[in-house]
C-alpha positions as a printed Julia matrix, in Angstrom:
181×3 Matrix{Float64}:
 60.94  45.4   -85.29
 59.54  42.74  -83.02
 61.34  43.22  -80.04
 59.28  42.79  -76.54
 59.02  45.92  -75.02
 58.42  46.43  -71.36
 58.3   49.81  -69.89
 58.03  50.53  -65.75
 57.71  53.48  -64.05
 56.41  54.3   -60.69
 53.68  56.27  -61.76
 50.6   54.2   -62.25
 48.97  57.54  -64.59
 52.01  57.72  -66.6
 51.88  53.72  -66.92
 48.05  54.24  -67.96
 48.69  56.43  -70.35
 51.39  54.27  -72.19
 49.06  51.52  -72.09
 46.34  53.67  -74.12
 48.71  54.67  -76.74
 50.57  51.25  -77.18
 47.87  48.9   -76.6
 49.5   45.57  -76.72
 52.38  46.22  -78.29
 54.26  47.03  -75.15
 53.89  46.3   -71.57
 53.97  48.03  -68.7
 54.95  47.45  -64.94
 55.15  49.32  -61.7
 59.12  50.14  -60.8
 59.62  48.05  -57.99
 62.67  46.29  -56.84
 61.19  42.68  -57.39
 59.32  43.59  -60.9
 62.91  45.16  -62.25
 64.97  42.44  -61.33
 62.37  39.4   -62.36
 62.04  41.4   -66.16
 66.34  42.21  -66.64
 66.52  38.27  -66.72
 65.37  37.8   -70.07
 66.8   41.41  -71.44
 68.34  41.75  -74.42
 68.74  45.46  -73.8
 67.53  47.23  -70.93
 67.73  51.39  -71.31
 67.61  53.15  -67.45
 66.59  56.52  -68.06
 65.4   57.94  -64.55
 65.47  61.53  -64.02
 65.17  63.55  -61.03
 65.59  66.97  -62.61
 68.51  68.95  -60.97
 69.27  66.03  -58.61
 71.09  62.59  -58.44
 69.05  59.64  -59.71
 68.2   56.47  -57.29
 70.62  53.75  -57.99
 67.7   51.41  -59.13
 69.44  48.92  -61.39
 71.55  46.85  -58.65
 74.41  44.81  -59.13
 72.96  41.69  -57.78
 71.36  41.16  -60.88
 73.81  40.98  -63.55
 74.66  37.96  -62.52
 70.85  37.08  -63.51
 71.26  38.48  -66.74
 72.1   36.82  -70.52
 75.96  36.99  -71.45
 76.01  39.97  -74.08
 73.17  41.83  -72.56
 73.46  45.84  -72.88
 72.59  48.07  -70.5
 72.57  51.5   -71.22
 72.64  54.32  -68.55
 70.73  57.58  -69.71
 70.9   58.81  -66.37
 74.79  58.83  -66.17
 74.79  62.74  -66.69
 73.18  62.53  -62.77
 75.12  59.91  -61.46
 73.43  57.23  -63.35
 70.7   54.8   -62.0
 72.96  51.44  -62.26
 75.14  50.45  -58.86
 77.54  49.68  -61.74
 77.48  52.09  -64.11
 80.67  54.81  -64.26
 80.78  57.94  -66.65
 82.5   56.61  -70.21
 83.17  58.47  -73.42
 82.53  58.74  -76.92
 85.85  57.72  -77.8
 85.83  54.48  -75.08
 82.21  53.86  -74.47
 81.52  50.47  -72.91
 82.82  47.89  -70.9
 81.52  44.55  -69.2
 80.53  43.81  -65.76
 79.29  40.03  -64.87
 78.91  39.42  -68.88
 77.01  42.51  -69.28
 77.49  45.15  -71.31
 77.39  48.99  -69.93
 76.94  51.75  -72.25
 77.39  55.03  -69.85
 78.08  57.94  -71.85
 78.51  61.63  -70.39
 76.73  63.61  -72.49
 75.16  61.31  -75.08
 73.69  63.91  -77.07
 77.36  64.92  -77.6
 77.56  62.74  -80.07
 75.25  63.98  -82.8
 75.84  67.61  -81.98
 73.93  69.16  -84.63
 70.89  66.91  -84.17
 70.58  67.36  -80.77
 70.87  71.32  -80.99
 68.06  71.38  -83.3
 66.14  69.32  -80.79
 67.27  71.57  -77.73
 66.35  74.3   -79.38
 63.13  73.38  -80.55
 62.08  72.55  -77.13
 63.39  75.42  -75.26
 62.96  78.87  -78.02
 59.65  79.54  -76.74
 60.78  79.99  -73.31
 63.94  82.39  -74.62
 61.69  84.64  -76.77
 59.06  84.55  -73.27
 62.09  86.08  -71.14
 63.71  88.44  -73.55
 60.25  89.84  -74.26
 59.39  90.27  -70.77
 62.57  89.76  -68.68
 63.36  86.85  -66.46
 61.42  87.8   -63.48
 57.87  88.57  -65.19
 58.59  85.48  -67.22
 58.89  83.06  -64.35
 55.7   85.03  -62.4
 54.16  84.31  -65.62
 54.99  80.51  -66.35
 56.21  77.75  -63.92
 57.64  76.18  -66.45
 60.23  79.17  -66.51
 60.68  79.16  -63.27
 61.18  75.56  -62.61
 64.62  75.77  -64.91
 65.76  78.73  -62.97
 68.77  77.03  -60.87
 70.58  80.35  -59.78
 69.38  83.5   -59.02
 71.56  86.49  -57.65
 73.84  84.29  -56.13
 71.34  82.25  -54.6
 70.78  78.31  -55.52
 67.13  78.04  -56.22
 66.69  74.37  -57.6
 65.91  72.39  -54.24
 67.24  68.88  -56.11
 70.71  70.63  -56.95
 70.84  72.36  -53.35
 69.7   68.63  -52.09
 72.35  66.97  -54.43
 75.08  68.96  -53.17
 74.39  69.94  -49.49
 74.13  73.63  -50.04
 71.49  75.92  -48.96
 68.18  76.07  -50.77
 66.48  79.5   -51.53
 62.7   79.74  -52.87
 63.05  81.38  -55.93
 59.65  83.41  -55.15
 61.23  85.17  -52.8
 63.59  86.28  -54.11
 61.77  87.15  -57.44
């Protein structure tokens, strides 16, 4: 489409990576502070999608620089379903999903997948049946001794809270799912 992509992230592999797979056609920066608010300038759309899974996400796109930004530039909050990484961003809806701050435009949707239901259910499940058919066939426990992929989406276990983002998230007490497993 021609649009000017530029892509940070604060890990210099991941960064590599993109830069083998999209050559020139994108760029790529370190997330810093001074690199995110020099690029947001010249945005015509900038999408924050930082996850920290179980936890809240780092309030990275600051307020100070919509004021910097073009009139009629969109941001759009993927991270709103953890708290959102914009100091300005506030959970919206389907049914009344934007409004301005500074001349910029905030998309921050709970639940974004919401809105094409069937879609995204396909997708979810596509991703995730593998693990479901690896704990039915050898229950929950063997499956998460087996794969730490299993484990690492256990949250809960007998009562106890075993995701250390959530516990960190939420100031309650953290329990190693190993041990109790």
């Amino acid at each position: 489409m021609g649009a000017n992509v530029t892509i940070l992230d604060i890990s210099l592999k991941r960064l590599e990576e993109l830069d083998n797979m999209f050559g020139a056609h994108i760029q790529t920066l370190v997330s810093n502070d001074s690199n995110v608010e020099r690029v947001v300038k010249d945005a015509d759309l900038v999408i924050g999608s930082v996850l920290i899974p179980g936890g809240s996400t780092p309030k990275l796109f600051k307020t100070k620089y919509l004021k910097g930004m073009k009139d009629g530039a969109v941001f759009v909050d993927v991270a709103i379903d953890q708290g959102g990484c914009g100091e300005s961003s506030h959970v919206t809806t389907h049914d009344d999903p934007v409004f301005a701050v500074d001349g910029v435009v905030h998309y921050c949707v709970g639940n974004m997948p919401g809105a094409v239901p069937r879609t995204s259910t396909i997708a979810l499940t596509n991703a995730t049946l593998k693990y479901g058919l690896k704990i039915a066939k050898n229950g929950l426990e063997e499956a998460c001794k087996a794969s730490k992929v299993i484990a690492s989406g256990v949250n809960t276990y007998n009562g106890k809270l075993t995701n250390k983002n959530v516990a960190l998230a939420h100031n309650y007490e953290y329990t190693d799912l190993e041990e109790l497993i």
